[in-house]
C-alpha positions, -999 to +999 in steps of 0.1 A: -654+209-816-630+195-839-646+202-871-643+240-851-608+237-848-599+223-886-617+256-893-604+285-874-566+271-874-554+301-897-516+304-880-485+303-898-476+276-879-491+243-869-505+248-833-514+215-807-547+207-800-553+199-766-586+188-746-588+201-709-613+185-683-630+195-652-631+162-631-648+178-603-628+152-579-612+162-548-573+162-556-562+164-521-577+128-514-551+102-525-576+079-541-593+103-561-560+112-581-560+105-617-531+101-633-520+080-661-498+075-691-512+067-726-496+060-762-516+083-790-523+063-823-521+091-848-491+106-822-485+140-814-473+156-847-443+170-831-402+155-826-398+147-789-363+148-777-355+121-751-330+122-724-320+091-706-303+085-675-278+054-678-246+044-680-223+018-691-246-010-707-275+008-702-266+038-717-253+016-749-285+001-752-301+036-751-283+051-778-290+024-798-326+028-794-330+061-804-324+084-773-312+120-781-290+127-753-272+101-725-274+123-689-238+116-677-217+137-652-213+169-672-251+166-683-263+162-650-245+195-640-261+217-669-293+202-656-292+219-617-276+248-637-314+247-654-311+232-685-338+216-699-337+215-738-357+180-737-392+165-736-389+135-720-367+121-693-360+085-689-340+070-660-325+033-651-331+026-613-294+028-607-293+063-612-326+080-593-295+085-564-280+112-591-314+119-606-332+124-570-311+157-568-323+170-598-360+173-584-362+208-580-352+217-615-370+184-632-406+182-609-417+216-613-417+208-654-430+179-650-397+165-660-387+142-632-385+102-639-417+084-619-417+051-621-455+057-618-453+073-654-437+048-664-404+068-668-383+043-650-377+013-658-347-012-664-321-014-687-343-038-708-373-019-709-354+013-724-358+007-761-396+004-754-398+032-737-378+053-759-399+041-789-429+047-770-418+090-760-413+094-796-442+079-811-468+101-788-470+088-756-489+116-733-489+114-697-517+139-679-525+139-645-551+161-622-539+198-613-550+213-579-582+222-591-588+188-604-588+198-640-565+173-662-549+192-694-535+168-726-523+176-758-541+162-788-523+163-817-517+188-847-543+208-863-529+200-894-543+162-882-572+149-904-609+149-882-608+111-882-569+114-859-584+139-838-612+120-831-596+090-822-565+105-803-595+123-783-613+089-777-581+073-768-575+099-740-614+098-729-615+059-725-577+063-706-595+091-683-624+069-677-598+038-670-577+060-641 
């Protein structure tokens, strides 16, 4: 399949790979939910932009880590006018109480801070994370008809990164 794909990749642009699943679990049983978070060796190919929910300290120590744009006040605002010109949200537990109200623009895009995902996390844990969004992390989970979709990488990737971003996901789907 990927020696398919490395041949029939004739856009003028460089398209994602992605490998879809059919789990054949039941997703509306609680323990048969997969979901899981997992960092990509060869990455993603593409520039993630990284929002992060902080302030004061936090939000410091954000910036200094790499994050793209700082969610204050005004921020927050564009973001129940439907904003969403970002890839990855990050959020310190002191502000889910303003990020709680964004659920209904954030969850349906898949958007909204989890600390399941792995999205929040203390002020300490931000450059991680941060560093972790932009290198290729990739979070999939199961879809209603228990299919789970992730992206791959580039097809401008060699074989050898497609191969072992694909083996990465496999062992990660096998794990959850």
């Amino acid at each position: 399949a990927v020696k398919l794909i490395k041949e029939t990749a004739f856009t003028k642009f460089d398209p994602t790979v992605e490998v879809h699943f059919r789990l054949g679990v039941d997703p509306r049983h609680a323990d048969q939910q997969v979901r899981d978070v997992v960092n990509l060796p060869h990455g993603l190919g593409k520039t993630v932009r990284v929002l992060v929910f902080a302030e004061g300290e936090d939000a410091t120590l954000a910036t200094e880590a790499g994050a793209d744009i700082i969610a204050d006040d005004e921020i927050i605002k564009q973001i129940q006018g439907g904003w969403t010109e970002f890839d990855v949200a990050i959020a310190v537990p002191a502000m889910m109480g303003k990020v709680g109200r964004l659920g209904r623009v954030l969850g349906p895009r898949g958007l909204m801070p989890n600390p399941r995902a792995g999205t929040v996390a203390p002020g300490s844990d931000l450059p991680r994370l941060i560093e972790e969004a932009k290198a290729g992390r990739v979070e999939f989970r199961i879809d209603r008809t228990a299919n789970v979709h992730a992206p791959l990488g580039k097809a401008s990737f060699t074989e050898e990164q497609l191969l072992d971003n694909l083996q990465t996901i496999l062992d990660a789907i096998k794990r959850a």
